[in-house]
N, C-alpha and C positions, 0 to 999 in steps of 0.2 A: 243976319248973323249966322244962319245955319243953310245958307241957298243950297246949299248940296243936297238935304234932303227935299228939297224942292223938284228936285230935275230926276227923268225920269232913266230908271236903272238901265231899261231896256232898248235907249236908245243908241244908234249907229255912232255915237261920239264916246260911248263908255269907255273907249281904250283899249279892248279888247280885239284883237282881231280876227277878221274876216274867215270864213270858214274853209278850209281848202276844197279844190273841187280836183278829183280826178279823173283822169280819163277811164273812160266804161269799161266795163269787163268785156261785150265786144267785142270791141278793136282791141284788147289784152289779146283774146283767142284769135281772132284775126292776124293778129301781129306775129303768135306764136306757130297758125298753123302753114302760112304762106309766106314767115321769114325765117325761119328756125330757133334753134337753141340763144343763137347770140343776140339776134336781134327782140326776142321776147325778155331778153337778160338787160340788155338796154331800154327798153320800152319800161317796163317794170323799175326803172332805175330814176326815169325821170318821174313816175309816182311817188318814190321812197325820196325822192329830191323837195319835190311840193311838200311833202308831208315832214322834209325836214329830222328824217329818221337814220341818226348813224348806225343803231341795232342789226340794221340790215345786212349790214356788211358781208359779217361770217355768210352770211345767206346767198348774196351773190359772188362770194371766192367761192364756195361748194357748187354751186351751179357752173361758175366757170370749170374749176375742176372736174367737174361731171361731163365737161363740154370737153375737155382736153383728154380724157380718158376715154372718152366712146371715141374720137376720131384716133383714136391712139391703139385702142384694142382692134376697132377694124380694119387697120392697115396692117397692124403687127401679130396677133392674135386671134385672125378670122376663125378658127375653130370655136371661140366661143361663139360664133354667128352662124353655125353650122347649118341648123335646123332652118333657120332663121333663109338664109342659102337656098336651100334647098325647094322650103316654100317661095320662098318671094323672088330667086333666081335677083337680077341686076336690081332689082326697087330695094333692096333691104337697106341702102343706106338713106335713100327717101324715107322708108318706113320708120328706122328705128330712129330717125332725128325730128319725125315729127311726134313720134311717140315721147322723146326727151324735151320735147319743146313744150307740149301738153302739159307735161309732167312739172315742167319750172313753170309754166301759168296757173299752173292750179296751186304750186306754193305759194306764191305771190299773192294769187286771190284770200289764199287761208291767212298771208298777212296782211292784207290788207281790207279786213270783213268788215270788221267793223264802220273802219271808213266808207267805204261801200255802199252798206246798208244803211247808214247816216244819211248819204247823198241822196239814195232812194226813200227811205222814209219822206225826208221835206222835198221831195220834187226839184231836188238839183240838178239842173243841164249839165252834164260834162262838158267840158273844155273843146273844142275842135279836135279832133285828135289825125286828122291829114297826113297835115307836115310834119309831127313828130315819127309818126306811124310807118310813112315811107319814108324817112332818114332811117329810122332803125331797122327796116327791111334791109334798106341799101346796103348801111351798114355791116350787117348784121353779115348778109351775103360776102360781101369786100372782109369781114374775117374772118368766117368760116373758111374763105379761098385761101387766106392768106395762113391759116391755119392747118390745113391741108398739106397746101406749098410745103412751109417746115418743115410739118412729119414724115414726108414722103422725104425731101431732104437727110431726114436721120438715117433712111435705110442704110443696113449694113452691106 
């Protein structure tokens, strides 16, 4: 008459689903500091995917915007890169894109702490992260280039 209360709360048939697992913080830094801006923007993109989060959005149009506006002031605006110039000579634009790249993995990681530390609390293996890892390098690289291309295009 009442078998529901019979059967136990906590088992794998409750109906509830499975817990998401994402890829390590890591390979996040990894991903950010030897693909750049776009590719740690995509990387990041298929965690906010798993985790099923539209929130995210405004978060990655700002990162892209921040991505299209540093490639944008350093072709047209190099005086704000003066200093910057002077110290680092031909690296500044190495330097100041993995400092931007940095800077969008550690938002990412701030949105996504909690789940994070979830994973690590209960000893959850991350997912492979390989083949996502260098697609969004690849990636990441093919539009940086292709981003480039463009703005150099607008020259007056």
């Amino acid at each position: 008459m009442r078998e529901h209360l019979l059967t136990p709360s906590l088992s794998a048939t409750s109906g509830r689903a499975a817990p998401v697992r994402l890829y390590s913080v890591q390979s996040s830094f990894l991903v950010a500091f030897f693909g750049g801006p776009a590719a740690i923007l995509l990387y990041s993109g298929f965690n906010s995917w798993r985790l099923r989060r539209l929130a995210d959005l405004p978060v990655y149009a700002l990162g892209a915007a921040l991505v299209v506006g540093f490639v944008y002031a350093l072709r047209f605006h190099p005086a704000l890169f003066a200093g910057l110039y002077a110290l680092l000579g031909d690296a500044t634009f190495r330097a100041v894109r993995t400092v931007l790249s940095l800077a969008i993995c550690g938002t990412f990681y701030a949105l996504h702490r909690k789940q994070h530390r979830s994973g690590a609390f209960f000893h959850d293996k991350a997912p492979s992260p390989w083949i996502p890892a260098i697609a969004c390098i690849v990636a990441g690289y093919g539009i940086m280039i292709g981003l480039v291309t463009a703005v150099r295009g607008m020259a007056p």
